[in-house]
Structure formats: structure tokens, C-alpha cells
C-alpha positions as CSV (number, residue, x, y, z in Angstrom):
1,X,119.4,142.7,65.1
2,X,117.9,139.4,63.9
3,X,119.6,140.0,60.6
4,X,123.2,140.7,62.0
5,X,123.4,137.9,64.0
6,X,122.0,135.0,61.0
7,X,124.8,137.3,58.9
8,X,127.5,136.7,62.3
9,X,126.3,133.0,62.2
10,X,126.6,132.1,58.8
11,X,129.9,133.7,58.3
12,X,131.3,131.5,61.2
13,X,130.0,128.4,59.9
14,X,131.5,129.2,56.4
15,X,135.0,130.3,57.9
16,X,134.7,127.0,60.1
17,X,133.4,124.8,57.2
18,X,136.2,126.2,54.7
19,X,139.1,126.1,57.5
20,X,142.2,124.3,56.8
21,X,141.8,121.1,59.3
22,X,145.9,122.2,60.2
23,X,144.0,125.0,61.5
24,X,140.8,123.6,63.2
25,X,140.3,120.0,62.9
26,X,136.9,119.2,62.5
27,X,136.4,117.3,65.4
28,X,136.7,120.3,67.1
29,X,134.8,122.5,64.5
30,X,132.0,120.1,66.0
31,X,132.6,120.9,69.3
32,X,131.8,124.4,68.5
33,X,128.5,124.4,66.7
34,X,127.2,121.3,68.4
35,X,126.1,123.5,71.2
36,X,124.7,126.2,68.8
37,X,122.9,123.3,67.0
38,X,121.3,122.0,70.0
39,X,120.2,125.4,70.8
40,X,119.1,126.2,67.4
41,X,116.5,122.6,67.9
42,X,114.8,124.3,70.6
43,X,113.6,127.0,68.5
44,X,110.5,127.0,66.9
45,X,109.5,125.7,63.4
46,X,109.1,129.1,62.2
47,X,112.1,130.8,63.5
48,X,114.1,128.2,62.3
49,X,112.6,128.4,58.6
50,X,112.7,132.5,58.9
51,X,117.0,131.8,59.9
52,X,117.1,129.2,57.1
53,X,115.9,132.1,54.4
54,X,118.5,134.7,56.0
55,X,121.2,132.4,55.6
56,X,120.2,131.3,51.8
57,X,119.6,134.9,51.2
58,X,123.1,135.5,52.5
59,X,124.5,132.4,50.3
60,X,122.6,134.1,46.9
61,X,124.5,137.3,47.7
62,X,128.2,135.6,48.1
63,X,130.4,135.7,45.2
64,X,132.7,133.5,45.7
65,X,131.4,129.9,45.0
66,X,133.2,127.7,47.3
67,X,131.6,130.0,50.3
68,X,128.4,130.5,48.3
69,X,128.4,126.3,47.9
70,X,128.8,126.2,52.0
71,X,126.4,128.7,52.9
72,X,123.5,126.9,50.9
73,X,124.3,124.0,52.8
74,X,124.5,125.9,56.3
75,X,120.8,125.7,57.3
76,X,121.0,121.6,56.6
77,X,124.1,121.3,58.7
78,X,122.8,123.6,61.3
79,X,119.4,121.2,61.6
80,X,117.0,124.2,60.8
81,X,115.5,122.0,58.2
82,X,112.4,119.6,59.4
């Protein structure tokens, strides 16, 4: 389950990230993962390294670079790194 929901994660940080900004401006692609941010600060050190290495896993498996590029920058702009 752990792994479905970094791979659920990810993939909406990517589609939000790579959105037109006619479609979601990103003001308001903050006011969606500021919440899950916060959240994601009250988890431990280790559970926030163990997402981190899901979500680069998931960003060595993409094939596409511009999604590949976003996903390796996903557990930064998520604040999973120390």
C-alpha cells in the first residue's frame, strides 16, 4: 500500500508541476500540496527518506524526460529532504 500511494503522490505532483498554468495556475497548485507538505513535515526522518527513494525510484523508471526531470525534483519540493 505504501508503494501505491508514493506512486499516487508522485504522479499528482508531476501532472500538477507539468500543468498548463491556463489550466491550474500555480498559485493554486500551491494551495494543493501545501497541506500535503505540511503533513509530509510531521513525519519522521526515516519515513520521509524511505518516500524520497520511492519517488526517485519512480523518476528512474519514467521515460519521458520532462516528467522524469520533475519527479527527481519531487522529494525537494515536497520538503522530504533535511
Amino acid at each position: 500500500m505504501r508503494y501505491q500511494l508514493a506512486k499516487a503522490l508522485t504522479e499528482i505532483v508531476v501532472r500538477l508541476d507539468l500543468s498548463d498554468d491556463d489550466a491550474i495556475t500555480p498559485a493554486a497548485t500551491m494551495e494543493v500540496l501545501e497541506p500535503v507538505i505540511t503533513l509530509l513535515q510531521e513525519f519522521p526522518e526515516r519515513d520521509r527518506q524511505a518516500l524520497a527513494n520511492l519517488i526517485y525510484q519512480f523518476a528512474h523508471q519514467e521515460t519521458d524526460p520532462e516528467r522524469q526531470l520533475t519527479a527527481w525534483e519531487a522529494p525537494e519540493n515536497l520538503g522530504l529532504l533535511a
